[in-house]
C-alpha positions as CSV (number, residue, x, y, z in Angstrom):
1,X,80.7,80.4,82.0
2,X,81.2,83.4,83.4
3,X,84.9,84.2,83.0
4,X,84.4,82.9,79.4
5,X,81.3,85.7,79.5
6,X,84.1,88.4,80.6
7,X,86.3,87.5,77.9
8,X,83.9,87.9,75.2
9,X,82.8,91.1,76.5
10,X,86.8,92.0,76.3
11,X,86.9,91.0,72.6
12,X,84.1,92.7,71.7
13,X,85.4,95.9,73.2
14,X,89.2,95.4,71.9
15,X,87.5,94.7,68.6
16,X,85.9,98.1,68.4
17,X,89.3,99.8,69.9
18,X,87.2,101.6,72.5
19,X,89.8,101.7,75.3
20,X,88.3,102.7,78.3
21,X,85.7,100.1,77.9
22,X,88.3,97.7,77.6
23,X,90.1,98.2,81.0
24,X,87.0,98.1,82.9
25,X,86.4,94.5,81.4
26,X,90.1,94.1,81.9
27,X,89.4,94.9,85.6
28,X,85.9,92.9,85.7
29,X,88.7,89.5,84.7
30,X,91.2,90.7,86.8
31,X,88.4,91.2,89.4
32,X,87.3,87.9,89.5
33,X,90.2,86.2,89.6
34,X,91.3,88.1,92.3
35,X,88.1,87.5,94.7
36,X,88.4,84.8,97.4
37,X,86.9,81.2,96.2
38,X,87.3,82.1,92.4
39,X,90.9,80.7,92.2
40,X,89.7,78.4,89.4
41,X,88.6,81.2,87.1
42,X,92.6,81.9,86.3
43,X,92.6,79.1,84.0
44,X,90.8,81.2,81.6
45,X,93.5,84.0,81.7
46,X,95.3,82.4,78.7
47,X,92.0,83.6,76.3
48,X,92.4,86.9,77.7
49,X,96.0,87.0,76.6
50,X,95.6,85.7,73.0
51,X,92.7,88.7,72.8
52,X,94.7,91.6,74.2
53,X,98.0,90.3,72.4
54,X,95.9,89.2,68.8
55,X,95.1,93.4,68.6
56,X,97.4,95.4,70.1
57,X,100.9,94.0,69.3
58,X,101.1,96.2,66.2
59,X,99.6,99.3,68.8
60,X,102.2,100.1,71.0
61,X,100.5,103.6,72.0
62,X,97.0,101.5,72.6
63,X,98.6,99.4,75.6
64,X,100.7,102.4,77.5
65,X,97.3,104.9,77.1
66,X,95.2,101.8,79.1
67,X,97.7,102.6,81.8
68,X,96.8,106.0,81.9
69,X,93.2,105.9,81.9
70,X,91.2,106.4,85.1
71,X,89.9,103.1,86.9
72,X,87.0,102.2,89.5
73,X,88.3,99.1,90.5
74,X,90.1,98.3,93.9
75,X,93.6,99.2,94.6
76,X,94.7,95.7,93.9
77,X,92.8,95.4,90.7
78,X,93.6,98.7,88.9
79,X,97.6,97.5,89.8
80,X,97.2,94.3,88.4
81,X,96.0,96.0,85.4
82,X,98.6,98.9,85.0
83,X,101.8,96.2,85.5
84,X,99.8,93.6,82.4
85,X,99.9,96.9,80.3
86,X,103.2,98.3,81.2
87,X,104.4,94.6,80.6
88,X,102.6,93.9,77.2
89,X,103.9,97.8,76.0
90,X,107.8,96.6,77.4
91,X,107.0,93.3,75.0
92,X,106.0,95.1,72.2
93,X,108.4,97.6,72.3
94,X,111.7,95.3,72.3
95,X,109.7,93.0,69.7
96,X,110.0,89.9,72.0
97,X,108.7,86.5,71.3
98,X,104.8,85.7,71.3
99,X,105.8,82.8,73.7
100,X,108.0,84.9,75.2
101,X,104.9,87.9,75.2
102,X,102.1,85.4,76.3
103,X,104.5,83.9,79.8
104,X,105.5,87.7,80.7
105,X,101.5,88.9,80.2
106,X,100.3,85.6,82.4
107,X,102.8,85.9,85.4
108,X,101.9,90.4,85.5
109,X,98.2,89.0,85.5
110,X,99.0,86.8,88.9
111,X,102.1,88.3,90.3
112,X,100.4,89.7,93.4
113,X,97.1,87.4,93.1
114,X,98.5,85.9,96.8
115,X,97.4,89.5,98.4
116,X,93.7,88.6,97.3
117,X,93.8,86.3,100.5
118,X,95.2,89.4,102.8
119,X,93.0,91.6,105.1
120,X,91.2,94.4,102.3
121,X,92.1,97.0,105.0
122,X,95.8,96.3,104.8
123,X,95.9,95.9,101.3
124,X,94.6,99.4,100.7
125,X,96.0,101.2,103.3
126,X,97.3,104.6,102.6
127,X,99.8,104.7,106.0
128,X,102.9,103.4,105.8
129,X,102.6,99.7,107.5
130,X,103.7,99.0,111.0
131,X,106.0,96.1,111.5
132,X,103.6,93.5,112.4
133,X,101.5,94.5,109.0
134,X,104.4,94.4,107.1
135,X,105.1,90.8,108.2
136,X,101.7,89.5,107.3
137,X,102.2,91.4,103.9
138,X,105.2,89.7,103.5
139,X,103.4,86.3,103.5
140,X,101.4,87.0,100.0
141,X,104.1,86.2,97.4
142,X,103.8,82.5,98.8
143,X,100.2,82.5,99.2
144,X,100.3,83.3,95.6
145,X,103.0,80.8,94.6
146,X,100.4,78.1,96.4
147,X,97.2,79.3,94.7
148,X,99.0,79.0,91.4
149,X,100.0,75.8,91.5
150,X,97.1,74.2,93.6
151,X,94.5,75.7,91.0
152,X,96.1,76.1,87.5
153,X,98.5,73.8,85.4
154,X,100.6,76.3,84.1
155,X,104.6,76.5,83.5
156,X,106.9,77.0,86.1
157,X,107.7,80.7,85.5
158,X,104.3,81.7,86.4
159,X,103.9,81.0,90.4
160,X,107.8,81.5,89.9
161,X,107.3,84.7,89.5
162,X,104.5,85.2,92.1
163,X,107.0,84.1,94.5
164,X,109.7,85.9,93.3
165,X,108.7,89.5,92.5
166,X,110.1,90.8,95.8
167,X,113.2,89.3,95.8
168,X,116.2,91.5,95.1
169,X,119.7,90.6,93.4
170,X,121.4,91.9,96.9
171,X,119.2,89.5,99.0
172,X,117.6,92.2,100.6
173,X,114.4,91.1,99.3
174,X,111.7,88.8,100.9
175,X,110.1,86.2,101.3
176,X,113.4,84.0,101.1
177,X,116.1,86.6,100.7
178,X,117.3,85.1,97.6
179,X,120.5,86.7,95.5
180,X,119.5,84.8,92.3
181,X,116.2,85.2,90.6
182,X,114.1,84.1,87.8
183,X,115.0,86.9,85.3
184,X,110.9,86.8,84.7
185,X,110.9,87.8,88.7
186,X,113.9,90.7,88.2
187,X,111.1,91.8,84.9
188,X,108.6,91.9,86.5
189,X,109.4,93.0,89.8
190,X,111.1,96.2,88.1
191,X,107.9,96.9,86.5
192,X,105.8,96.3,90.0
193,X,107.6,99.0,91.7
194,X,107.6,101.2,88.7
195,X,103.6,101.1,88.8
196,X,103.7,101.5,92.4
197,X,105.9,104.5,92.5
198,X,104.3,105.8,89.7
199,X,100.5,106.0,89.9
200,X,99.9,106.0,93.7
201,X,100.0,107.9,96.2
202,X,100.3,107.5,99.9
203,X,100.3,109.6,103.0
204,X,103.9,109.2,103.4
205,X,105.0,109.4,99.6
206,X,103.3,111.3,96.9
207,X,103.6,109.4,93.5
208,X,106.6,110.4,91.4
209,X,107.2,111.5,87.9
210,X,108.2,108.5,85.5
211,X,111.8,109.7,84.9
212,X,112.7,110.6,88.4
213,X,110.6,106.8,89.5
214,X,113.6,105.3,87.4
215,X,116.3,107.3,88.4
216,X,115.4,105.9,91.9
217,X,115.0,102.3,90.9
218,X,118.6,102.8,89.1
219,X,120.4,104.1,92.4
């Protein structure tokens, strides 16, 4: 009832095109889902797909300017929510499939939903991790893969891509080192580490520009 609750709110909001509103109820679902013991409320992410996608796939400008409004929410949340954006604009833009559109949304909306079971203080850590953090870290793209399949029937490309996200074509990624990966994962994962580069911040890094972000992801 209450997810169902959120995504009315979120219609009602995309409805009236007021923005701002609608990536703080963006961030109330993603919220949810995203808290400990409300695994079960990601089965209701496919409504919040048909509303974003139902309005703004004809507003390409509407989806990149939710990424650039200012957000409340947690560290983990307010990502979630930039990569679903940056994901549904990258859709848009190269006029992809709505099946195609509605897979890509669903797997940005859980790719990291595995780091909702990690320590909070880890997860928003400004310091650069120690080795021992880093190894726990390491651990969530499998506790996501599990949490996907144990509480949600969807395809295969979804905890796929949970799993995957961190994997790199050179095998330098984790958690399984793999060379080939869902191209989903190779999407998706692009776009993860754009968003991170992007629009945070850390005490060892300051956040980069967007053209200089991709000139780094290219080399």
């Amino acid at each position: 009832e209450l997810t169902q609750g959120l995504n009315q709110d979120l219609e009602e909001k995309v409805s009236q095109g007021r923005l701002k509103e609608v990536r703080e109820a963006m961030a109330a679902i993603v919220g949810e889902v995203l808290t400990p013991g409300q695994e079960k409320s990601m089965k209701a992410l496919p409504d919040t797909i048909e509303i974003l996608i139902g309005r703004y796939s004809q507003d390409q400008d509407a989806m990149l300017l939710l990424t650039t409004l200012g957000s409340q929410s947690s560290v983990l949340v307010e990502h979630t929510v930039n990569v679903t954006a940056l994901m549904l604009h990258f859709c848009f833009f190269h006029k992809m499939s709505e099946s195609d559109t509605r897979q890509l949304a669903m797997a940005a909306l859980l790719h990291d939903i595995g780091v909702a079971r990690l320590d909070k203080k880890l997860v928003e850590s400004t310091r650069r991790l120690s080795d021992k953090q880093f190894e726990v870290y390491k651990t969530h793209p499998q506790l996501g893969y599990d949490m996907i399949k144990e509480n949600a029937n969807f395809d295969m490309a979804i905890p796929t891509v949970a799993l995957e996200h961190h994997e790199r074509l050179d095998g330098s990624g984790y958690p399984n080192g793999l060379n080939r990966i869902a191209s989903y994962s190779q999407l998706i994962g692009l776009i993860d580490c754009y968003e991170q580069l992007t629009y945070h911040s850390r005490q060892f890094r300051k956040k980069k520009k967007p053209f200089d972000t991709l000139n780094l992801i290219k080399e």
